[in-house]
C-alpha positions as CSV (number, residue, x, y, z in Angstrom):
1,X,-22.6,-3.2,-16.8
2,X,-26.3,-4.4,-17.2
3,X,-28.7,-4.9,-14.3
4,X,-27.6,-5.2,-10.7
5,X,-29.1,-8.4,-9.4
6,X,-27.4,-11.1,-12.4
7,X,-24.6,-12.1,-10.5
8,X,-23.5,-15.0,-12.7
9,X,-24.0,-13.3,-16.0
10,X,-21.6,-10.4,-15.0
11,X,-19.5,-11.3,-12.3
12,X,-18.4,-15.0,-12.4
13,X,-17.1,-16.9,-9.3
14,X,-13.8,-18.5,-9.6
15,X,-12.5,-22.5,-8.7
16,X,-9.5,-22.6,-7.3
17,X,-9.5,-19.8,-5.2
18,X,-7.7,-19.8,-1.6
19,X,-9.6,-21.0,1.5
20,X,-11.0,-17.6,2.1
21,X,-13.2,-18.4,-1.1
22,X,-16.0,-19.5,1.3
23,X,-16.7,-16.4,2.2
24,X,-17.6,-15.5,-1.4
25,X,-14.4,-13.3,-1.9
26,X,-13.7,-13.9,-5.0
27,X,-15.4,-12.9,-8.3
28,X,-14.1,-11.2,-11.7
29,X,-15.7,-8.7,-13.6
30,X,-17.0,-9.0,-16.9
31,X,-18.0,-6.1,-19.4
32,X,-21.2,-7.0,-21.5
33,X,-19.3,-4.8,-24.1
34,X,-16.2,-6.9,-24.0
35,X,-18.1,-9.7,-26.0
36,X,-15.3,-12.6,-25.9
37,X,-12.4,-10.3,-27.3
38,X,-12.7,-11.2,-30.9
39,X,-11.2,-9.6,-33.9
40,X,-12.6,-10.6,-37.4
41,X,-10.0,-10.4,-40.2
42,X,-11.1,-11.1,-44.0
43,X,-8.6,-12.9,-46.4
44,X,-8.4,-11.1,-49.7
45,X,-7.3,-14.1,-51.8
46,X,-10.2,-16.7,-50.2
47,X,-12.8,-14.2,-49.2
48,X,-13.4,-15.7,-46.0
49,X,-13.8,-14.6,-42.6
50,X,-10.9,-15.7,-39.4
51,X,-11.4,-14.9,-36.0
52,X,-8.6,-14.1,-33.6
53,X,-8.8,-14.5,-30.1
54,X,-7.5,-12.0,-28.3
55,X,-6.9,-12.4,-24.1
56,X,-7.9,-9.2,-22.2
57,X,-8.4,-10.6,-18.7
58,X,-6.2,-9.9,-15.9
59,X,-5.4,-12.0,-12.9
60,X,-4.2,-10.7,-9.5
61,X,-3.9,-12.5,-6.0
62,X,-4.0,-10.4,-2.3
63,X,-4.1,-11.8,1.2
64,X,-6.8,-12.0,2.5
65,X,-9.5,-11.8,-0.8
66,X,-7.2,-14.4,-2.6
67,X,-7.5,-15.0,-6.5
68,X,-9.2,-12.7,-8.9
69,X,-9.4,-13.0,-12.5
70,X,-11.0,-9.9,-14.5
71,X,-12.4,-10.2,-18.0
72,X,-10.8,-7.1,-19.0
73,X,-9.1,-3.9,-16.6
74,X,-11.3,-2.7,-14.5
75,X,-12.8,1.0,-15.9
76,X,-14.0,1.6,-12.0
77,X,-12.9,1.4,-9.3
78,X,-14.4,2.1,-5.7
79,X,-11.8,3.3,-3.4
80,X,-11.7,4.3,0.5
81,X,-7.9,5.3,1.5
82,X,-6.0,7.6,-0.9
83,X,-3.0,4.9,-1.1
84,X,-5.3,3.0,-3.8
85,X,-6.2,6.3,-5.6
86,X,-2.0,7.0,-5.7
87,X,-1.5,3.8,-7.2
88,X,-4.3,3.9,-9.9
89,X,-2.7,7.5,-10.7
90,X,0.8,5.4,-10.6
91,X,-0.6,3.0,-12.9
92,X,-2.3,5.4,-15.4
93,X,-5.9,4.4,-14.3
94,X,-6.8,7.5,-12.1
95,X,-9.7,8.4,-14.0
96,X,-11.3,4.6,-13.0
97,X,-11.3,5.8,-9.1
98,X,-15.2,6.4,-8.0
99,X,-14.8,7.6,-4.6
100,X,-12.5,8.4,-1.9
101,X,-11.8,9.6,1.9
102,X,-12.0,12.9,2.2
103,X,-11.8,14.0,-1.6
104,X,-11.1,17.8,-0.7
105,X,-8.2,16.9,1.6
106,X,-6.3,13.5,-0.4
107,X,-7.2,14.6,-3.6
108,X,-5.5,18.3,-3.2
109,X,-2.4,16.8,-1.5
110,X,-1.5,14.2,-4.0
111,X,-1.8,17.0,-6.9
112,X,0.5,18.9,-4.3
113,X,3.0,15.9,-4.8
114,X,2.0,16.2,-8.8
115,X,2.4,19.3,-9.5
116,X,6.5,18.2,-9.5
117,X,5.7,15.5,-12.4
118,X,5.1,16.7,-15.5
119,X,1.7,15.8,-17.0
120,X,0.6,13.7,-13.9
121,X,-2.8,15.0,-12.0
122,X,-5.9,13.8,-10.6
123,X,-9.1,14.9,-10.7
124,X,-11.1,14.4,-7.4
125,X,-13.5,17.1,-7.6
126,X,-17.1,15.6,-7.4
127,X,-16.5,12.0,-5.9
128,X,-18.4,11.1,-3.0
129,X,-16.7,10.4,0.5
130,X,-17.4,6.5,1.1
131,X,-17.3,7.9,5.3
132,X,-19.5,10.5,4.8
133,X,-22.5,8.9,5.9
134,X,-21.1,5.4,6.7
135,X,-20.1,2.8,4.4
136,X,-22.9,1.2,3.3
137,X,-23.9,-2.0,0.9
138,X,-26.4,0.3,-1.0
139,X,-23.6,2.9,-1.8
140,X,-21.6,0.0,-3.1
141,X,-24.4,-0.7,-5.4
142,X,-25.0,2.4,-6.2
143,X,-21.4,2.8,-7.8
144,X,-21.4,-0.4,-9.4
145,X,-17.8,-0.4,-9.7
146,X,-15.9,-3.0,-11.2
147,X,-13.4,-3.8,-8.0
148,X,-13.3,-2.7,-4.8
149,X,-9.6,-1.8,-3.3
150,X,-11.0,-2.3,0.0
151,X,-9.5,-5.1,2.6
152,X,-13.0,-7.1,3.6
153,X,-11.4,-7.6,6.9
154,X,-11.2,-4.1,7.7
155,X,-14.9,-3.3,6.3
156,X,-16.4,-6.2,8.7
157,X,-14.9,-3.8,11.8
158,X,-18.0,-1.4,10.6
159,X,-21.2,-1.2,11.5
160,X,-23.4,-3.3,9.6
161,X,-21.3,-5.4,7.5
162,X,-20.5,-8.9,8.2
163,X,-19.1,-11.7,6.2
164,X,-22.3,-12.4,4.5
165,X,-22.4,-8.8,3.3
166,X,-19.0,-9.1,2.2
167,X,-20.2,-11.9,-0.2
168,X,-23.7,-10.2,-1.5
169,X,-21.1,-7.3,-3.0
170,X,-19.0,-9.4,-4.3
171,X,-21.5,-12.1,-6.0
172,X,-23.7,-8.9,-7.1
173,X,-21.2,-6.1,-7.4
174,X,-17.3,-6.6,-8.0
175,X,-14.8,-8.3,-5.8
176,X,-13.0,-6.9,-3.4
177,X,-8.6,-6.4,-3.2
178,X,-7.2,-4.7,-0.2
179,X,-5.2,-5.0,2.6
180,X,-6.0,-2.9,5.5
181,X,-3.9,-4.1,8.0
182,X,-0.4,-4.1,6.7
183,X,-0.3,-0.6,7.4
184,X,0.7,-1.0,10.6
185,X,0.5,-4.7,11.1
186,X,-2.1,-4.9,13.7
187,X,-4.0,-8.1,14.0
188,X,-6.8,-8.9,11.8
189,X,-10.6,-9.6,12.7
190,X,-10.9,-13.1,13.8
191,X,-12.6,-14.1,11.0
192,X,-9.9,-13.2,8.3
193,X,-6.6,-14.1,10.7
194,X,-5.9,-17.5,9.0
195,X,-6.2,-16.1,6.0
196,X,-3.8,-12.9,6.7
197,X,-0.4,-11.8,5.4
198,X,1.7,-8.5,5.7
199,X,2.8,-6.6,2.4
200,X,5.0,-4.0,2.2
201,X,3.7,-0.8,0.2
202,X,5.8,-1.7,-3.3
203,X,4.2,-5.8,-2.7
204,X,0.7,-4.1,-1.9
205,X,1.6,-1.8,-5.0
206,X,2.5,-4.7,-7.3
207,X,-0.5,-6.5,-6.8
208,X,-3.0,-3.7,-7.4
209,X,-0.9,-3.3,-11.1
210,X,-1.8,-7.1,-11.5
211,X,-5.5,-6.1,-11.4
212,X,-5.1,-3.5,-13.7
213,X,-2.4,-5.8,-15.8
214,X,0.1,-2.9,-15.3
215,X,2.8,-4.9,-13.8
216,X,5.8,-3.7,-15.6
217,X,5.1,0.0,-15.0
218,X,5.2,-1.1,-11.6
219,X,8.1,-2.6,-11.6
220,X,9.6,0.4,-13.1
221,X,8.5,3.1,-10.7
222,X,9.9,0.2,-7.9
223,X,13.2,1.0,-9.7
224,X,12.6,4.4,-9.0
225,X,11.8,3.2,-5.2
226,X,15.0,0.8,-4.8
227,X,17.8,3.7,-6.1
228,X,16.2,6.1,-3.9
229,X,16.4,3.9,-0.8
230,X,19.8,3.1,-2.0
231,X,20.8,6.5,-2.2
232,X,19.3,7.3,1.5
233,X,20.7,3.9,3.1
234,X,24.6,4.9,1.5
235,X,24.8,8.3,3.0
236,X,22.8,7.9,6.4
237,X,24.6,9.3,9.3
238,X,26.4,6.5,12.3
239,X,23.4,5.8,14.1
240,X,25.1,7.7,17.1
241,X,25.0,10.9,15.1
242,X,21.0,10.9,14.6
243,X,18.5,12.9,16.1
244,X,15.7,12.3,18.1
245,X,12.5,12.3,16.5
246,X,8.9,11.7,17.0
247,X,5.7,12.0,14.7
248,X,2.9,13.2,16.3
249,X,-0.5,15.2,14.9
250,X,-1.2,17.9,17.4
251,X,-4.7,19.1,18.5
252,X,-5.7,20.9,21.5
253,X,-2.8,20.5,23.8
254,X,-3.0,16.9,22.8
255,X,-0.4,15.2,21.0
256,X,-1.5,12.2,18.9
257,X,1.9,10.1,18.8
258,X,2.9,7.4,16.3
259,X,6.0,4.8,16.2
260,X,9.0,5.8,13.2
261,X,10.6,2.4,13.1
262,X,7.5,0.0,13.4
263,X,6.7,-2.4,10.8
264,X,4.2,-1.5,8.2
265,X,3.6,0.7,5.0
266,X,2.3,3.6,7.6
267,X,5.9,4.3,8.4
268,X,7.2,3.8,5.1
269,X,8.2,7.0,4.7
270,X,10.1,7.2,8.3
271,X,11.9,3.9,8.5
272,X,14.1,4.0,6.1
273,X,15.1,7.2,7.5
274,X,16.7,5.1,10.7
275,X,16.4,8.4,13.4
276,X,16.1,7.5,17.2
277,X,12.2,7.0,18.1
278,X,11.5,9.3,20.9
279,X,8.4,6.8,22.4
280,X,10.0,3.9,21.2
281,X,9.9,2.2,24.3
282,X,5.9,3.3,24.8
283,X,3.9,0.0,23.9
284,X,0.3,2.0,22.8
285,X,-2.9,-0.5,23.2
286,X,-4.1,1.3,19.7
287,X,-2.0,2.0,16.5
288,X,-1.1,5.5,18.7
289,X,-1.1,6.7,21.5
290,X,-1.9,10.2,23.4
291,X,0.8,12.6,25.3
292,X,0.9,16.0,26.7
293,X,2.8,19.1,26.6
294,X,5.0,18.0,29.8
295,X,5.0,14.2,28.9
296,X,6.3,15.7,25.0
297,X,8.5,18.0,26.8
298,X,10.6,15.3,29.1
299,X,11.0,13.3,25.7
300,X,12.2,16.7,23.8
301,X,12.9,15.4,20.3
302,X,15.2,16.5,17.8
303,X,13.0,17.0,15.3
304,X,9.2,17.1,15.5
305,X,7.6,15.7,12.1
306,X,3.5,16.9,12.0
307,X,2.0,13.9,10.1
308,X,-1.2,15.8,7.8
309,X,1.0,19.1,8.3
310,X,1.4,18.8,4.5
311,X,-2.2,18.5,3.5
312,X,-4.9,21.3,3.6
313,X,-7.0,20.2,7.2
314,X,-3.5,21.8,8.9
315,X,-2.4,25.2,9.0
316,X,1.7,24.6,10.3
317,X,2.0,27.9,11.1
318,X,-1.2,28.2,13.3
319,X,0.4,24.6,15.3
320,X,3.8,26.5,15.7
321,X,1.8,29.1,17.1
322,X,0.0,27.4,19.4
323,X,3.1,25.5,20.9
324,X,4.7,28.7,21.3
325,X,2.0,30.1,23.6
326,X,2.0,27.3,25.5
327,X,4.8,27.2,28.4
328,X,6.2,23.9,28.0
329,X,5.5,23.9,24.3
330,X,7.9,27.0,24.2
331,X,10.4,25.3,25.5
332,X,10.6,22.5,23.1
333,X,14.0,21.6,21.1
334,X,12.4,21.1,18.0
335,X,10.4,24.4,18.5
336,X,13.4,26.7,19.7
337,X,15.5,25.5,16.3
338,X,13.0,25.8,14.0
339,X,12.9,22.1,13.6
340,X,8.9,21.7,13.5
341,X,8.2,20.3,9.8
342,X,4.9,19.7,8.0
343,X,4.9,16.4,7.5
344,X,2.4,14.0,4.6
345,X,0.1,11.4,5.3
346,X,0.2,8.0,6.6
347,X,-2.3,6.4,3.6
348,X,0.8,7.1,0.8
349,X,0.8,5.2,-2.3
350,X,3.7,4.8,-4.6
351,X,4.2,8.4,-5.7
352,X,3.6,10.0,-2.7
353,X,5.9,7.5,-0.9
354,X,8.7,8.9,-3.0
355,X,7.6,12.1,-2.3
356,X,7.5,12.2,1.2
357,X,11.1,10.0,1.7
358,X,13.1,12.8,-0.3
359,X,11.1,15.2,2.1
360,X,11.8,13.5,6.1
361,X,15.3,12.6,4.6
362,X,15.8,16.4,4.0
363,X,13.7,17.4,7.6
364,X,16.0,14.7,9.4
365,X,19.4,15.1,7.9
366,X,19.6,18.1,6.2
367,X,23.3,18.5,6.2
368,X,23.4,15.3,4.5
369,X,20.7,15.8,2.0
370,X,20.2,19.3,2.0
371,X,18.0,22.1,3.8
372,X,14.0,21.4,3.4
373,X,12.7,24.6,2.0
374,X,10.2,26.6,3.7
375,X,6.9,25.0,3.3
376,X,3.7,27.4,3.9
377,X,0.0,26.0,4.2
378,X,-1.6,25.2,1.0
379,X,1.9,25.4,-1.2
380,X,2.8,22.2,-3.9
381,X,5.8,20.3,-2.7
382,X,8.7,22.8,-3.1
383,X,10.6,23.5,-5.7
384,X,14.1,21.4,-5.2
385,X,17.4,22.2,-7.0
386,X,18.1,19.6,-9.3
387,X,21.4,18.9,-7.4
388,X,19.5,18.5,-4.5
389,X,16.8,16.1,-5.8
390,X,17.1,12.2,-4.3
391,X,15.0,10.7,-7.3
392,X,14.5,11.3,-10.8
393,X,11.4,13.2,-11.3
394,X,11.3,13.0,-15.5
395,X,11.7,9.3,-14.8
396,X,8.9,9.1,-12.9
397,X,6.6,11.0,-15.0
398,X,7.4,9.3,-18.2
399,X,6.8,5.6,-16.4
400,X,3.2,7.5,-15.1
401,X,2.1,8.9,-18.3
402,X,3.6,6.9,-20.6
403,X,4.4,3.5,-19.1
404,X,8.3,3.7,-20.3
């Protein structure tokens, strides 16, 4: 991509960019290779030389960053939470992903999700961890990627970055495209609130295949998305006949609690589901809150959904355990019926938002959408019967691997 410090021969700042464009937020990203897209064609009959132009750039727009253009798809991309990773896997472009949180744990749970779609995998083994020791501007450089799917309003919340920073990486580096805060819908820093907007998961989706040009495959897998829902929404229970539920990530007698029915792509794989919040009424300072066994107990859900229960950093029969020893713990609902279920992970993408629907619909409302198998630590995403399946897994694969 040439030399590090030639900001206007490689990355190229746009006109006509949102508000936010002060800020430096927007740049595209040019390949030296890429020359201007020509193809030379020679007339047989006149022996002379025509040039065609051909358009490679891409275009994509996200609140708060605003307009982008690209010269060409980006072949690298720099990303933090595994949602971006899941969509560049959605979109064909895994191999372009440079980093990501945790690679050991999000890398081996999306191929868990995988391994039930034929010819789709990732290969995380050997990126770096952008938290491992901080994120820092000389990492970012380091990489040289050519886009960052990271929301500049949630990178000024860490140490040593500020707004300034924000434009050095993107006038040096690659622009930035993420939106941190739709996840839960939390209020942004101060300095990118009038810039802000929400986006559901499939929006946030669409708009990372605009980068990559890859819109229609998006649309496609949305499809996918829309007949699920569809399928859920038509056979849900009368909200009188749901259970009780609540998600929690438990930890040394601690249980870390989070809302089913908030906005926000976190819970985009519980709200659709509709089941009776358990701490709905609890109004948590953070984007959680904190309860105890007796606190847990008094609220005694239905159904207890473990959120990271389905990725390797939890052992679900070790938590089990451990509630069982416990004297209130014992006594819980969920425990006693065997209603204590490995859940996924908040930071879903496309494909593992599918995933992990078809799983709480089954954990919620399994006489309705049949028993969730047995899930033991470390295991793929079960094996479903066919009859039993709530989307179209070849349909899925063929949009991933092949864009049809």
């Amino acid at each position: 991509m040439g030399e590090k410090r030639e900001p206007f021969t490689r990355r190229q700042y746009l006109k006509g960019a949102s508000a936010a464009a002060a800020a430096g937020l927007f740049a595209g990203c040019a390949s030296p290779d890429s020359g201007d897209g020509d193809a030379t064609t020679t007339n047989a009959n006149t022996d002379a030389t025509s040039t065609t132009t051909v358009d490679t750039s891409t275009s994509a727009s996200l609140a708060p960053v605003g307009d982008v253009t690209f010269d060409e798809p980006p072949e690298s991309a720099f990303v933090l939470f595994p949602q971006y990773a899941d969509m560049a896997v959605a979109l064909g472009r895994g191999d372009a992903v440079n980093s990501l949180y945790v690679p050991e744990m999000s890398g081996t749970t999306m191929n868990h999700y995988y391994e039930r779609l034929d010819g789709v995998s990732f290969e995380w083994e050997g990126l770096p961890d952008p938290f491992g020791d901080g994120i820092g501007k000389e990492q970012l450089y380091n990489l040289d990627s050519d886009v960052h799917f990271l929301d500049p309003a949630y990178l000024v919340t860490q140490d040593n970055w500020a707004v300034d920073d924000i434009e050095d990486i993107t006038t040096n580096v690659a622009p930035f495209f993420g939106n941190f805060y739709s996840g839960t819908h939390a209020p942004a820093p101060e300095q990118y609130r009038d810039a802000y907007e929400y986006y559901t998961l499939w929006e946030l989706f669409g708009h990372v295949a605009d980068v990559f040009g890859e819109r229609e495959r998006a649309e496609a897998l949305r499809e996918v998305h829309d007949d699920l829902l569809a399928t859920i929404e038509a056979d849900l229970p009368p909200e009188e006949d749901r259970p009780t539920a609540v998600r929690v990530t438990y930890s040394d007698g601690n249980f870390y609690t989070y809302h089913l029915n908030k906005p926000g792509y976190w819970l985009a794989d519980t709200r659709p589901l509709g089941a009776h919040d358990a701490f709905a009424e609890k109004d948590w300072s953070s984007l959680w809150g904190t309860v105890g066994y007796e606190a847990m107990l008094d609220a005694d859900p239905d159904v207890i959904l473990h959120l990271w229960g389905a990725t390797p950093n939890y052992d679900m029969a070790s938590v089990r355990e451990q509630l069982r020893n416990s004297d209130a713990g014992g006594r819980l609902s969920a425990l006693e019926n065997d209603r204590v279920y490995a859940s996924g992970m908040r930071y879903q993408g496309p494909l593992m938002n599918l995933f992990q629907l078809e799983m709480t619909a089954k954990q919620l409302y399994p006489e309705t959408f049949g028993e969730w198998p047995d899930y033991q630590n470390g295991d793929h995403y079960p094996e479903i019967p066919a009859d039993e399946q709530l989307f179209d897994r070849e349909r899925v694969a063929s949009i991933v691997t092949d864009g049809a």
